[in-house]
N, C-alpha and C positions, 0 to 999 in steps of 0.2 A: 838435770844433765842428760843429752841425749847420746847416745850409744852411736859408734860411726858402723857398728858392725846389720847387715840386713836383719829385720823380724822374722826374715823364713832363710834361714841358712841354707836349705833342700834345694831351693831352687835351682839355684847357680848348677851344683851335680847333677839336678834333672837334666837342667836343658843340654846340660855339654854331655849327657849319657845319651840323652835323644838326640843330637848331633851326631855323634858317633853311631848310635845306629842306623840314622837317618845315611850316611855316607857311606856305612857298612851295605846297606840296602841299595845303593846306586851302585858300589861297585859289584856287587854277586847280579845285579839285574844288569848288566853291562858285560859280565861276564858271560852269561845264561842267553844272550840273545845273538846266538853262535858263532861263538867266538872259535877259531879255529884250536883242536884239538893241538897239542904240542906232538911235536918229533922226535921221540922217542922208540926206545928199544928195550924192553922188559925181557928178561934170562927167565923161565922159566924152570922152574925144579927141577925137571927133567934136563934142561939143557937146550931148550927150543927157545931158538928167536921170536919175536914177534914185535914187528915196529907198528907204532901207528900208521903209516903209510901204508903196509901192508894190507892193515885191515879196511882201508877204503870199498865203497861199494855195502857194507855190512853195518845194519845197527851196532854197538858194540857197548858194553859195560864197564868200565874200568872203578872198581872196588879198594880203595885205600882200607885195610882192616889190622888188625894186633888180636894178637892170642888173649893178651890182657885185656883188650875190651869186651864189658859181658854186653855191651849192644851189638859189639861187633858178631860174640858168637854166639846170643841171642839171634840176631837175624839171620843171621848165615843159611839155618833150614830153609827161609822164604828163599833166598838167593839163589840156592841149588831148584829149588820147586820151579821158578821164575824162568834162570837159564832151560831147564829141562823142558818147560814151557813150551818155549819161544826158538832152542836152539835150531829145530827143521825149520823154522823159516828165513834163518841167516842170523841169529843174537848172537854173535861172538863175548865174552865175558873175561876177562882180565881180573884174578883180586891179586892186587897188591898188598904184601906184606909189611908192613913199616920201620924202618933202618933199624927203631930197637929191637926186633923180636927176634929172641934167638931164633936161626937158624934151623935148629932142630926141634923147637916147639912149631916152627911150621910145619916144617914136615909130620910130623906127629898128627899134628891136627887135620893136616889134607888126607893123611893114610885113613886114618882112624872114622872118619866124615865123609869119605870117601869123596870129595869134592870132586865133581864134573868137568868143570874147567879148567883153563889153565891159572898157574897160581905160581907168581915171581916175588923174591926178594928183593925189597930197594935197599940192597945192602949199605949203600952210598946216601942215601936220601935222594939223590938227585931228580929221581922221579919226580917224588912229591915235591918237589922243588920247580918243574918246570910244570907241574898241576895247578900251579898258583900257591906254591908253600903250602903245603896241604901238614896239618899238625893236629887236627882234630877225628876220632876216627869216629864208627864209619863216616867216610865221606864217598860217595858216587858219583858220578857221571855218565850221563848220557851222550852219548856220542852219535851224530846220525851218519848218516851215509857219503856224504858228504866232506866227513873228518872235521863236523863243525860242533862242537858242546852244546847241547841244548836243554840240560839241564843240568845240575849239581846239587845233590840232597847233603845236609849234613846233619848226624845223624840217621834211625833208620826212617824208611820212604815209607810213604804210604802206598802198601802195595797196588791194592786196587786202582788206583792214581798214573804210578807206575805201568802196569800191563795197558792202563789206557792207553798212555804216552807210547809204549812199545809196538803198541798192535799198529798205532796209526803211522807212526814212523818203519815200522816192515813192510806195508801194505803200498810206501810210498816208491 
């Protein structure tokens, strides 16, 4: 009697997991090959606007992070080293807070870390929303000058990688 069922049941998951990343990997390289930055308007802590529009003309960082992520505040030293870097030569840096994170655990953490930059709550999600649903933290972006994405790390970057990308994009 033969079995109607396959000898390698794995397969079938492989391939439709490799499919899915395989799609997964067209869209973030579709996205990455500068796609225009979304039109937004981030509230900063303080109570400062700041649109993307605005920041035309400027490389710029926009930083998805959580209190609760230890990669998020694992990396956070390199981010402030990075910004502090690069900011005399025009790196504008944006970290977004992510709709969960109380409030006042932000604030706590920008005081206490003394964070550099500016630093907005997406109280609403909406940001991450119009980031491409951004749900995974850290997640960055690079933004060139232009207002177009030219890259998106998720997870943390590889720094050195990184300031590559940045030197050649301020330089430009």
């Amino acid at each position: 009697m033969t079995s109607s069922k396959p000898s390698r049941p794995w397969i079938k998951p492989a391939a439709a997991c490799a499919l899915v990343l395989a799609l997964g990997g067209i869209g973030y390289t579709a996205f990455n090959q500068g796609t225009p930055a979304p039109n937004v308007t981030f509230i900063s802590i303080s109570g400062d606007k700041i649109s993307t529009e605005s920041l035309r003309g400027k490389v710029v960082m926009v930083n998805f992070w959580a209190t609760s992520c230890v990669t998020c505040v694992k990396e956070m030293p390199q981010m402030v080293e990075t910004y502090n870097k690069y900011k005399g030569q025009g790196l504008e840096f944006v970290a977004v807070a992510m709709q969960y994170d109380p409030p006042n655990y932000v604030l706590n953490f920008t005081e206490t870390r003394k964070l550099p930059f500016k630093v907005a709550i997406d109280s609403a999600g909406d940001i991450a929303k119009q980031f491409g649903d951004v749900s995974l933290t850290p997640t960055t972006f690079v933004i060139d000058k232009n207002g177009k994405i030219i890259k998106q790390y998720v997870g943390e970057p590889d720094f050195p990688t990184l300031h590559k990308l940045l030197e050649k994009e301020l330089a430009s």
